[in-house]
TORGUDREN-529497 format. One record per atom (N, C-alpha, C, O): residue in one letter; x, y, z negated. Coordinates in steps of 0.02 Angstrom, whole numbers, plus 50000, padded with zeros to 5 digits. Atoms other than C-alpha are relative to their C-alpha. Example, Ala and Ser with C-alpha at 12.3 -4.5 7.8 and 13.67 -1.06 7.14 Angstrom:
BEGIN
A500454994150000;A506154977549610;A500455006050000;A500975005949967;S499584994150003;S506844994749643;S499615005549963;S499865011049955;
***
This chain:
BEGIN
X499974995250054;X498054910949933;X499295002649988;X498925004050035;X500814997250020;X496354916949830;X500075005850007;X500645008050018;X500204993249995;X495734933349839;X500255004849949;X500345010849961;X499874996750037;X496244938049678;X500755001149975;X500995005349937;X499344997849984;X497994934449716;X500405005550033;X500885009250024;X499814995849938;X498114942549855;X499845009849968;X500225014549983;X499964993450009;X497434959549774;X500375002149949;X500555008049949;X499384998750045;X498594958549625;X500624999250041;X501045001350001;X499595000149975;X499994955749752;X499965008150055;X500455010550085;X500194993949952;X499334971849856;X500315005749924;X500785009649919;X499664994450079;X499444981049654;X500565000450006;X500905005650002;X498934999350034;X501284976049639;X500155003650051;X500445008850034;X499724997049928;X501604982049830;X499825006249967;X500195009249928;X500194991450021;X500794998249790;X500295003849963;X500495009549976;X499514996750043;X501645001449640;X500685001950003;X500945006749973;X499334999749968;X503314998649720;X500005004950041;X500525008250039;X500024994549955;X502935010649840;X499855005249982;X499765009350027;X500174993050001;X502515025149744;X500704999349943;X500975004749952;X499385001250009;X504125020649641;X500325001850051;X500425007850062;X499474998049941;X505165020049786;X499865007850022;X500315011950030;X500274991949981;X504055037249835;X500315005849962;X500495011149987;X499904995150060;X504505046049665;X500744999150007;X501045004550008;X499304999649999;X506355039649679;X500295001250072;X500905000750082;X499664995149952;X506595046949844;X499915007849990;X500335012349999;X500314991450021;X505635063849796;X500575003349950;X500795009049953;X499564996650040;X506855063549645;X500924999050015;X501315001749976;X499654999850011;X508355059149703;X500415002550104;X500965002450133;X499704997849911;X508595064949906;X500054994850008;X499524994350038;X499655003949951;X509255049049963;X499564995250039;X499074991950020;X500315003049941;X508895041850140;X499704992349988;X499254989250016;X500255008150020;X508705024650065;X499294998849981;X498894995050008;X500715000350021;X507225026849976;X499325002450057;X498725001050054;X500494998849947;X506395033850127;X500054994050052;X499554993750087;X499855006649975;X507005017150216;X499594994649961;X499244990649992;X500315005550051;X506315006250083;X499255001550008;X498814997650028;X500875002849977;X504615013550086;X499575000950064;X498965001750069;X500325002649939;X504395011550262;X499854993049995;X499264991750007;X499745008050019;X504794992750227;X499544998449951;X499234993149953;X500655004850061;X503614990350077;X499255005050030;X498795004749989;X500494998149970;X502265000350181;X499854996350056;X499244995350055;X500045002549969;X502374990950327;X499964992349976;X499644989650021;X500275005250062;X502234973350194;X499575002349999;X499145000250038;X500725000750027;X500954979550128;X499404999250065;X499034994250067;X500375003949932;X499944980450309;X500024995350000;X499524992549979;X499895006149972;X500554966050355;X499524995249965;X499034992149988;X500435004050068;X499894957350190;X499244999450002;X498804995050004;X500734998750012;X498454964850178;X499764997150075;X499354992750061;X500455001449950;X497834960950374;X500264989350001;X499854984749998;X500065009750030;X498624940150350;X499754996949923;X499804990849920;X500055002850043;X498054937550171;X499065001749966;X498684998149934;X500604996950018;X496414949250146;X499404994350025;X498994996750064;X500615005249952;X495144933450207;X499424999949958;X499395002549902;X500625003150050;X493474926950143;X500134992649992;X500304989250041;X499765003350020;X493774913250051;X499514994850061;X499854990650091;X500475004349982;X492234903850143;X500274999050084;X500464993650106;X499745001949935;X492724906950330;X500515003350028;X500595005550085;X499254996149963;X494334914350342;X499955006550049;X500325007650097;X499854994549931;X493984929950440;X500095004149956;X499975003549896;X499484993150039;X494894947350396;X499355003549968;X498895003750008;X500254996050049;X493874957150262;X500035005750005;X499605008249968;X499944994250002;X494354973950301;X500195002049929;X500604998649897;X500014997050078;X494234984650126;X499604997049972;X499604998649913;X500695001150057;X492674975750054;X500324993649977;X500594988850005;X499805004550036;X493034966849918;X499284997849951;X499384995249896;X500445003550036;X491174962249857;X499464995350051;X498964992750028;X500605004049957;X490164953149998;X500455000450083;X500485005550118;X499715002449942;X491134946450151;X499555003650065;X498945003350056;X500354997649949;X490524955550326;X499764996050038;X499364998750076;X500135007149943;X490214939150428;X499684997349967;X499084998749970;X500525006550032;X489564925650323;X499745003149936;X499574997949907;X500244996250041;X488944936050187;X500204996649922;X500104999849870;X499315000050086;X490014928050023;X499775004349966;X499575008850003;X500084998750040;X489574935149878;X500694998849975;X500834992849968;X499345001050029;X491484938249807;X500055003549923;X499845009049907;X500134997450080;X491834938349601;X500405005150016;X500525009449975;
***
């Protein structure tokens, strides 16, 4: 998966989760506080298996313009 998948797939997670956030805030129920444990714990997950440099595969942390290891230049 490219890089720019992976952070439009992090957007959708995110968005789901402040959805799920707002529809527990508005409506009490336990579910929604179930759910966004579940799309919070995805999204980790995601983000630490999918976040790579395209050049040598090692984890990226947050930087999304110049790889920490091999120094990548990322569009």
């Amino acid at each position: 998966m490219n890089l720019k998948t992976a952070k439009t797939v992090l957007m959708i997670l995110g968005v789901l989760l402040a959805a799920s956030l707002l529809g527990g805030i508005l409506t009490k129920k336990e579910l929604f506080y179930w759910l966004d444990a579940l799309i919070a714990l995805c999204t980790i997950v995601f983000h630490v298996v999918f976040w790579r440099c395209p050049k040598c595969r090692k984890w990226m942390g947050g930087r999304e313009d110049q790889c920490p290891f091999c120094g990548t230049k990322l569009k």
